[in-house]
C-alpha positions in Angstrom: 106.6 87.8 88.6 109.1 89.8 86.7 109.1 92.8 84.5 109.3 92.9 80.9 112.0 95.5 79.6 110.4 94.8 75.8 108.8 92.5 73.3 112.3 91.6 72.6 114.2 91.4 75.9 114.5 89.7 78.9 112.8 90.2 82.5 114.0 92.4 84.9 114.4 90.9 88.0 116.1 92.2 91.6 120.1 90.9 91.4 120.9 92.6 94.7 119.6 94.4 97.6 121.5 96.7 100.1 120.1 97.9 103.2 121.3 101.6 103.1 119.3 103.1 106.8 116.5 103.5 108.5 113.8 102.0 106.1 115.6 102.6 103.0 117.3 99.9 100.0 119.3 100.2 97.4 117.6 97.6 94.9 120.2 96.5 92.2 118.5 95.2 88.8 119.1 92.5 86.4 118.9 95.2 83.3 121.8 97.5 85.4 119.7 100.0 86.8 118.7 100.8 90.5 116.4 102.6 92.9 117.1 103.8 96.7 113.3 103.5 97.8 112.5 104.5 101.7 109.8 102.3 102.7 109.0 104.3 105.8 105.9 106.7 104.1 104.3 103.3 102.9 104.6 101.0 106.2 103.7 104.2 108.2 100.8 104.4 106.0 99.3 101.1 106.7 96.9 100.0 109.8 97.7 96.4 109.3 99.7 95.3 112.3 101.4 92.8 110.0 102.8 95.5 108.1 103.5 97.9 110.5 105.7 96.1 112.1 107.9 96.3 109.8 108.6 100.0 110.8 110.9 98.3 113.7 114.7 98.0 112.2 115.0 94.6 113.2 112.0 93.3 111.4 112.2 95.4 108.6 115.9 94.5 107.9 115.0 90.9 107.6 113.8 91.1 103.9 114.5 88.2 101.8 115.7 87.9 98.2 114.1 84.7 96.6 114.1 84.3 92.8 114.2 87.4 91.9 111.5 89.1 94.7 111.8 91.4 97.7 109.7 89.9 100.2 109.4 90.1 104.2 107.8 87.1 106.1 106.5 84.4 104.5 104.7 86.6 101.9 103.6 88.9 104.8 104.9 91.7 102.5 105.8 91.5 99.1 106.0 94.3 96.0 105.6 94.0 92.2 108.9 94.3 90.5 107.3 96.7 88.2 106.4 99.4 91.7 109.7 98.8 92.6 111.9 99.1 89.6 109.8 102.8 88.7 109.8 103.4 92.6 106.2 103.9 93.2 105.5 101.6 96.4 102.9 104.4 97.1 100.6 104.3 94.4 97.6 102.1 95.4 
């Protein structure tokens, strides 16, 4: 899944990720842009043990970049590009 910049452009996808601290990336964009999002308010937020653990820095630093996604697991947690390129993991 990938976001469309416009009728006429490409898709955005993630180029790069770069774990910063704590629970926090620096998310690197196809169109140039980036974010610094701090996951920490959403995986505290959750009472799903499978996300929650993710609050632990050796979990959580074992994201993966495949084809363009940020994902953890084997899909155990996964965000649309379009959350994470407006940062807004929060919104529900």
């Amino acid at each position: 899944m990938s976001l469309k910049k416009s009728k006429h452009s490409q898709f955005i996808q993630i180029k790069e990720i770069v774990h910063l601290d704590g629970l926090k990336l620096s998310i690197y964009f196809s169109d140039g842009s980036n974010q610094i999002i701090d996951f920490k308010s959403f995986l505290s937020g959750s009472a799903h043990p499978q996300i929650r653990k993710y609050l632990q820095p050796k979990n959580f630093k074992e994201y993966k970049l495949i084809d363009g996604e940020l994902m953890w697991g084997d899909f155990d947690l996964i965000f649309p590009i379009r959350d994470l390129y407006e940062n807004q993991i929060d919104r529900g």
